[in-house]
N, C-alpha and C positions, 0 to 999 in steps of 0.2 A: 504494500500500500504506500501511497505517494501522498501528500496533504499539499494542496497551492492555497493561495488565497484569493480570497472572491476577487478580488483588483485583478487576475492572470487571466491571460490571455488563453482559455482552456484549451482549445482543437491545437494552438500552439508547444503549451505544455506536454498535450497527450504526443502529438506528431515529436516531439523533442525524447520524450522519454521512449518511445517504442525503436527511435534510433538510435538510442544509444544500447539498448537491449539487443536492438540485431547484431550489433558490431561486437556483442559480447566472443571470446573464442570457446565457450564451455554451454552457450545457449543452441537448442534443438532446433533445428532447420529441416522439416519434412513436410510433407503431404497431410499428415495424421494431425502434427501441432501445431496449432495457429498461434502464434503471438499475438497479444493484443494490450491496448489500454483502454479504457473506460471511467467514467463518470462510475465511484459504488455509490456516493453518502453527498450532501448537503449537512456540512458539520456546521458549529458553532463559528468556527473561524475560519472556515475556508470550504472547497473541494477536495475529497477524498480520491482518489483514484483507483484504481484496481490494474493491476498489471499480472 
């Protein structure tokens, strides 16, 4: 889970974090796993993310 704050720019945050996860060298690259990020929560102080 990832926390921004309401002020971010979110499709930018999400697009920023799902690239830095492809570029990992120990993260799964197939047909079967999808990577992804997502909106989970509307918190208290921010957006939650889900990766």
């Amino acid at each position: 889970m990832l926390g921004i704050v309401y002020e971010s720019e979110t499709e930018k945050a999400k697009s920023l974090t799902l690239k830095c996860i492809e570029s990992g060298k120990k993260i799964v690259r197939d047909d079967v796993i999808i990577n992804f990020v997502v909106e989970e929560e509307l918190a208290a102080n921010g957006v939650n993310l889900k990766v």
